[in-house]
C-alpha positions in Angstrom: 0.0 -24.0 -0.7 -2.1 -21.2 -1.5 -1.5 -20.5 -5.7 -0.2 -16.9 -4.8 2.1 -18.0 -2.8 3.3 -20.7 -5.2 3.8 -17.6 -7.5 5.5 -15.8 -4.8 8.0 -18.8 -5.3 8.1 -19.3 -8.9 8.9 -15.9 -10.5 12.6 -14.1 -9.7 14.8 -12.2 -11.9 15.3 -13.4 -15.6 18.5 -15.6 -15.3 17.7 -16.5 -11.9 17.2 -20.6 -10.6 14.8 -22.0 -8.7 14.6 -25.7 -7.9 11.4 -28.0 -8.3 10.4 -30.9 -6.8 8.0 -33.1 -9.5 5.7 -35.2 -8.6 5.1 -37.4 -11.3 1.7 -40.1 -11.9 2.6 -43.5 -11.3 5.9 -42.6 -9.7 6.6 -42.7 -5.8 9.5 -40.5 -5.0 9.8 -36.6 -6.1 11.8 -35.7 -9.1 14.0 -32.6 -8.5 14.7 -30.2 -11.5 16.6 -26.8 -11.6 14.7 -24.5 -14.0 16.4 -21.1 -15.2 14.0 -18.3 -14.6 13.3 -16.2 -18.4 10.8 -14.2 -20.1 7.5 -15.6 -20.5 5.5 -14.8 -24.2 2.1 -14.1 -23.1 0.1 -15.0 -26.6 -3.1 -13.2 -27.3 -4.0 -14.3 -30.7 -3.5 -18.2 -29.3 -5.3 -20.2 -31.6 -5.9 -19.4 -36.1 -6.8 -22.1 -38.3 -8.3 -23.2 -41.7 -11.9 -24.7 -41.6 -12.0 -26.1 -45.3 -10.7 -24.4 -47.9 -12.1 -21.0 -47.6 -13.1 -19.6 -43.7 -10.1 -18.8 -41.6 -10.8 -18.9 -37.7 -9.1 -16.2 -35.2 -9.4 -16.6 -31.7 -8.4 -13.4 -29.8 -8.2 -14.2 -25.4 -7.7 -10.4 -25.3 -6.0 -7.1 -26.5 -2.9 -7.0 -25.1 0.1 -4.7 -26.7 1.0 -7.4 -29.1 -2.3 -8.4 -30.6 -2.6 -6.5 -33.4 0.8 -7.6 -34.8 -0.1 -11.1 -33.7 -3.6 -10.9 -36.2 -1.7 -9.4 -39.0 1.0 -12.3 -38.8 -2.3 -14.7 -38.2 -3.9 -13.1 -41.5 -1.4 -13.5 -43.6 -0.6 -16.9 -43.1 -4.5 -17.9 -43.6 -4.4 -15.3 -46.6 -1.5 -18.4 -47.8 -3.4 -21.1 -47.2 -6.5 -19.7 -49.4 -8.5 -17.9 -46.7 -11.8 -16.3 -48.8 -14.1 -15.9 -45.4 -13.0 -15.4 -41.5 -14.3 -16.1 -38.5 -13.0 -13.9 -35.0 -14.0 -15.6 -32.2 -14.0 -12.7 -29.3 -16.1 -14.9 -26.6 -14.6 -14.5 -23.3 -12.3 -12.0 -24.0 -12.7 -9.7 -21.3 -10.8 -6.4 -23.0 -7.5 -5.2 -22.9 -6.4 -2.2 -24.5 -8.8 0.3 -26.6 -5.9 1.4 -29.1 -5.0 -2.1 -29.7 -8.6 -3.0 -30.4 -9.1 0.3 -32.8 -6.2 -0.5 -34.9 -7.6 -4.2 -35.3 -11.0 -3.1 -36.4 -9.4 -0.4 -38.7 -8.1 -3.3 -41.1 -12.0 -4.6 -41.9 -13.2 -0.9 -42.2 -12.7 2.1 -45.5 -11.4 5.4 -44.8 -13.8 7.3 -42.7 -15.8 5.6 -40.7 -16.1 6.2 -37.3 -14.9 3.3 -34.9 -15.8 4.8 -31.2 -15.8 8.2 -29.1 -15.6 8.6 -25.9 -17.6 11.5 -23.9 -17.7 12.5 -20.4 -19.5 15.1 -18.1 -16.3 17.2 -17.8 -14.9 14.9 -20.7 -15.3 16.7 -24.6 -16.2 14.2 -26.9 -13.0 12.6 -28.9 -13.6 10.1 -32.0 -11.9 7.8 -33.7 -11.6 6.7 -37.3 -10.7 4.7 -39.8 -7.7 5.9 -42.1 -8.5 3.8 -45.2 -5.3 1.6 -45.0 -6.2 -1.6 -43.7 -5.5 -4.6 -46.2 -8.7 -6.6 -45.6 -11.8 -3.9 -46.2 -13.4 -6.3 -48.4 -13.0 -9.9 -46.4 -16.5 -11.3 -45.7 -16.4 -11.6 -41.9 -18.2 -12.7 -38.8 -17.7 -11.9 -35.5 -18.4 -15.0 -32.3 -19.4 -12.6 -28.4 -21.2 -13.7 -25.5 -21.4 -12.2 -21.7 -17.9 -12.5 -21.5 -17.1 -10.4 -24.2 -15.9 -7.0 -22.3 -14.5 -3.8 -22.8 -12.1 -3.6 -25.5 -14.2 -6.5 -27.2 -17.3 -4.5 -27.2 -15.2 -1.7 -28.8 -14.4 -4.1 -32.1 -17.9 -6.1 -31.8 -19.9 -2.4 -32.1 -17.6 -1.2 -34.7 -18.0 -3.8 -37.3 -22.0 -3.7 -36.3 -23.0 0.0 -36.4 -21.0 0.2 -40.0 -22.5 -3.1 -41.2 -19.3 -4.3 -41.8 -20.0 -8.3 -41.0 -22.5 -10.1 -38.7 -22.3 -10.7 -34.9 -23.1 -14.2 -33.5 -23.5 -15.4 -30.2 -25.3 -13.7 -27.1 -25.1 -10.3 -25.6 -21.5 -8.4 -24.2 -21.1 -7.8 -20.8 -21.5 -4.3 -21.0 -18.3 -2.7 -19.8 -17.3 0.9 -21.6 -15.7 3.0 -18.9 -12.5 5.7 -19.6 -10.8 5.7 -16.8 -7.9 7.9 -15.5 -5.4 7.1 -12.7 -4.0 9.6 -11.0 -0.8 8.0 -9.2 0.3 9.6 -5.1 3.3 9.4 -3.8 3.3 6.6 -1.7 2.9 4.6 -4.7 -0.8 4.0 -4.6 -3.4 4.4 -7.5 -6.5 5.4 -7.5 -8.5 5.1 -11.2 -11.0 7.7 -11.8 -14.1 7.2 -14.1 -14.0 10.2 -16.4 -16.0 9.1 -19.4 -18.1 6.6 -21.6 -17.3 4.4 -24.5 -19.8 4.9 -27.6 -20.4 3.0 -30.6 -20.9 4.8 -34.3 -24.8 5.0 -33.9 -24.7 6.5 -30.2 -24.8 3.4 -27.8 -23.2 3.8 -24.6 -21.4 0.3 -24.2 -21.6 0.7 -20.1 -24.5 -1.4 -18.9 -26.7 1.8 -16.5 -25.8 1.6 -13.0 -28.8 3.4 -10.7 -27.4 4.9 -7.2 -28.1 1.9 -4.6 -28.5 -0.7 -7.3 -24.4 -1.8 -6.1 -25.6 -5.4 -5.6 -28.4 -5.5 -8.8 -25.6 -3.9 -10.4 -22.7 -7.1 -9.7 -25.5 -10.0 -10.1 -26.1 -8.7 -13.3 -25.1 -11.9 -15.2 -27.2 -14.3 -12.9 -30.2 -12.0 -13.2 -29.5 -12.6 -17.2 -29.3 -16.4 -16.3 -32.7 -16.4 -14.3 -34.8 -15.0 -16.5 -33.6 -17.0 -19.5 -31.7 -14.7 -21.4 -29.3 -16.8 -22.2 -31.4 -19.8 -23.3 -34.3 -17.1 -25.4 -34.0 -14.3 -27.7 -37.0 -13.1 -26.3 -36.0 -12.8 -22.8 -33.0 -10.1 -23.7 -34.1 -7.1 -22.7 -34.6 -4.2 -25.5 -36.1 -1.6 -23.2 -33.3 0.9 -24.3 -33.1 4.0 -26.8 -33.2 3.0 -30.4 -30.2 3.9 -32.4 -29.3 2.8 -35.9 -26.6 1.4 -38.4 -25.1 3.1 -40.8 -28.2 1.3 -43.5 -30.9 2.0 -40.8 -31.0 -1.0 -39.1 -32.4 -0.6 -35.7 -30.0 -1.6 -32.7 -30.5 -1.5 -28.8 -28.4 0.5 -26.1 -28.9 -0.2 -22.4 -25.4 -1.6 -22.1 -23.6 -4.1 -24.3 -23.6 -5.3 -27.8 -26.6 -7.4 -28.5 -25.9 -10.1 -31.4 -27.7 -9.6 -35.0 -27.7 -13.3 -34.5 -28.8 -15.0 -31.4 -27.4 -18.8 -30.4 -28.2 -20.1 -27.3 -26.3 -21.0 -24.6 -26.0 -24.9 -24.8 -28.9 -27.3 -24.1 -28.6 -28.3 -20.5 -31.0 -31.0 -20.8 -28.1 -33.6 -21.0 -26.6 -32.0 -17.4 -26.9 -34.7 -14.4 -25.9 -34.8 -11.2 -23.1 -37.2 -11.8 -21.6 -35.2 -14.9 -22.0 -32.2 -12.7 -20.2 -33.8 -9.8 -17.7 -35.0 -12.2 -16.6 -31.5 -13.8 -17.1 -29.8 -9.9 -14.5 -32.1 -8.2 -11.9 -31.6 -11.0 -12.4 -35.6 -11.6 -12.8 -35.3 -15.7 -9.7 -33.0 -15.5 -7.5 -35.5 -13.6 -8.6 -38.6 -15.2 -7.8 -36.4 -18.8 -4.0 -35.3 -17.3 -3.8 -39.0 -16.3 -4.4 -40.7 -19.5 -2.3 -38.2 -21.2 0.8 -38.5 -19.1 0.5 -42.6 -19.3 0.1 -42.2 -23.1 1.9 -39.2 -24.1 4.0 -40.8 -26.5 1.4 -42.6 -28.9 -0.7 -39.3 -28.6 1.7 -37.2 -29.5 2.6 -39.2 -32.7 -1.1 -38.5 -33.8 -0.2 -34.9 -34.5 -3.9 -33.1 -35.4 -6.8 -32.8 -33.8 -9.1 -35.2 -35.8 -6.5 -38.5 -35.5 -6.3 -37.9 -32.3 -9.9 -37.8 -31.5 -10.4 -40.7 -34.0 -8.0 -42.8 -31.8 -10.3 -41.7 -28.8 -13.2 -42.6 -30.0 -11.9 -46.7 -30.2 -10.3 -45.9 -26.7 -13.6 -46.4 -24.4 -12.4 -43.9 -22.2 -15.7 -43.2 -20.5 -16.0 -46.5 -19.4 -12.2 -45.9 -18.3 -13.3 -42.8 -16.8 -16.8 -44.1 -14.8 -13.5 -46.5 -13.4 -11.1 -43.8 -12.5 -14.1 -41.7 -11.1 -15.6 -44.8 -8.3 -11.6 -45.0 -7.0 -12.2 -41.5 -6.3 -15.3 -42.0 -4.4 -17.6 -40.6 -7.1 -20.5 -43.3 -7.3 -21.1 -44.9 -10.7 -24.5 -43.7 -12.3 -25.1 -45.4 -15.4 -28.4 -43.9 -16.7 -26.8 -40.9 -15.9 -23.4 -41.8 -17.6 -25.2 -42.1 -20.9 -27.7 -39.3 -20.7 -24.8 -37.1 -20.1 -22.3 -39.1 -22.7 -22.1 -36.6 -24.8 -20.8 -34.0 -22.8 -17.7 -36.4 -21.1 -16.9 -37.2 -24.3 -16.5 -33.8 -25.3 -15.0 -32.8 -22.1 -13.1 -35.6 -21.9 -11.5 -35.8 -25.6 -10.7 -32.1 -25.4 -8.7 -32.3 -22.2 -6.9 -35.1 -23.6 -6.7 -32.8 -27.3 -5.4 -30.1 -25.1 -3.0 -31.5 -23.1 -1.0 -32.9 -25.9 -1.7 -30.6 -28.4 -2.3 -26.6 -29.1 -5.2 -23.9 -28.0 -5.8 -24.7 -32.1 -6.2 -28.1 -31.7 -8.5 -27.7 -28.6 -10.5 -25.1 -30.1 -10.6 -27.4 -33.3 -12.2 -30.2 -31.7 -14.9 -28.1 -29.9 -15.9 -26.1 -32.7 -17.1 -29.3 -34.8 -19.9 -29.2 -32.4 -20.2 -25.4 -31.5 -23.6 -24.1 -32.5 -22.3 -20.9 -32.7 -19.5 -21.6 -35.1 -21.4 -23.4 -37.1 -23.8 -20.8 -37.4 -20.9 -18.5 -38.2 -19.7 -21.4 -41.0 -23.1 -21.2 -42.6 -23.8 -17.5 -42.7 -20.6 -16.8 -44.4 -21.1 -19.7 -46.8 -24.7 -18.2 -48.0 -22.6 -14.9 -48.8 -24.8 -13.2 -45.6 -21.8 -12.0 -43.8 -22.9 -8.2 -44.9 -26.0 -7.0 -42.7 -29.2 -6.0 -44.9 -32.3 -3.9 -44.3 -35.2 -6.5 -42.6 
């Protein structure tokens, strides 16, 4: 069944019932439940969290109506626990909405400061500022984007850059800073008209350039970035756009999206083999990591947190387990290959299993011991060089 239709089926009216049939590992015959239909909490803000005493890490999926009360609520309980330093993590996060994303930037900025404008060809231009009243103006901060960092994210990521507010980390936004306007007809279709242009405080257009028959240039955008090794090189990003500046004359690029003041590559692929690459392609890491939760759900889930948990793992010898589970499946066993690649099962591996019985946190935890770019995050704010300077 195709998974629209199995949403089709699933969602009805909030106090409705629908009946599913379970099938559960290890068990023959299908387990029938009657589930009563309610509303569902989409989370924005899904994972916050302490690393050591004094950085707080926020991890925003998008900007959705509720995310700015979600980060305040975030805030204040890392402001409890001690937080001196914080960490937004804003990779992936493909936008949402622009209000949402201007109030959230407004509590790191003081009164005044321009956030974004929008301006159009038949659009006037129309700014937007800081009012001064947000609680955490002086918190050292860094902010984590990459190439799926869109819209609304670009918005924040720009903000906090062109004011020199905090550092951005990671590689360069996806480039996406259209206004658009729909205009609603009476048979109930929409069509949504481009009307104007997102801009950061220098005078950067966030929209990557889109040339008239360029369509298909235009769409393989992020493999042409792959190609040519932008996302292995600093050097290969291309700065061929105007030259704008921050509000202490640093020099930053437009030509579409928010390029990092920090560069980290995307991760060495040098430990990639066919037979790890076979193993995440047919969903084979994923079901052995459902598996071995579901048979040991009840030990796992008495470990609590992310570190005894992946201590236990550790003594479990799950990739032999795994190189197992994978030649039932008809996935050959490669042994030079398993333990060029080890590394990255285990990580895969562990943080399936760290996900599946625990929180986003936890996940997010467990990757971010070995994230380059968090670390580098970690260490810029621990050296007190959070706050951009002058080269």
């Amino acid at each position: 069944m195709e998974s629209d239709n199995v949403m089709k089926r699933l969602k009805g009216p909030k106090g409705s019932k629908v009946k599913l049939g379970i099938k559960r590992h290890g068990t023959q015959d299908l387990q029938y439940f009657t589930v009563v239909r309610g509303d569902i909490p989409v989370v924005s803000v899904d994972a916050y969290y302490m690393m050591g005493d004094r950085t707080g890490y926020l991890h925003v999926k998008n900007f959705g109506e509720q995310t700015y009360a979600e980060m305040l609520v975030a805030l204040a309980e890392l402001n409890m626990e001690g937080m001196k330093q914080l960490i937004i993590d804003l990779r992936g996060n493909r936008g949402g909405y622009m209000h949402i994303a201007i109030q959230m930037v407004n509590e790191f900025l003081p009164a005044g400061k321009l956030i974004v404008y929008t301006e159009g060809r038949k659009s006037p231009r129309e700014e937007f500022n800081s009012d001064g009243r947000g609680t955490f103006q002086e918190l050292p901060i860094v902010v984590l984007v990459d190439e799926g960092s869109a819209s609304a994210s670009e918005i924040f990521a720009g903000a906090i850059q062109d004011n020199d507010r905090g550092t951005i980390v990671g590689r360069r936004t996806f480039g996406k800073g259209l206004v658009q306007q729909p205009m609603e007809f009476r048979d109930g279709s929409i069509v949504r008209l481009t009307v104007a242009r997102y801009y950061t405080p220098s005078g950067r257009c966030i929209q990557k350039p889109y040339e008239k028959g360029h369509g298909e240039e235009y769409e393989n955008d992020l493999i042409a970035r792959y190609e040519r090794g932008e996302f292995f090189s600093q050097d290969s990003i291309h700065q061929d756009g105007e030259q704008y500046k921050t509000s202490i004359g640093r020099i930053v690029y437009g030509g579409g999206g928010i390029t990092p003041d920090i560069f980290v590559p995307y991760e060495d692929t040098t430990a990639v083999t066919s037979y790890y690459r076979e193993a995440v392609l047919t969903g084979l890491i994923r079901q052995f990591a459902f598996a071995y939760s579901d048979e040991n759900r009840a030990k796992l889930t008495a470990l609590r947190t992310a570190d005894k948990l992946e201590q236990y793992l550790r003594r479990e010898n799950l990739l032999e387990k795994f190189a197992q589970f994978a030649e039932k499946h008809q996935l050959r066993r490669r042994n030079l290959m398993l333990q060029k690649s080890r590394r990255l099962f285990e990580r895969n591996i562990y943080g399936s299993i760290i996900y599946n019985i625990g929180e986003m946190k936890d996940y997010l935890q467990f990757l971010g011991e070995d994230d380059p770019v968090v670390i580098k995050a970690q260490e810029i704010l621990d050296n007190g060089q959070s706050y951009p300077t002058l080269p």
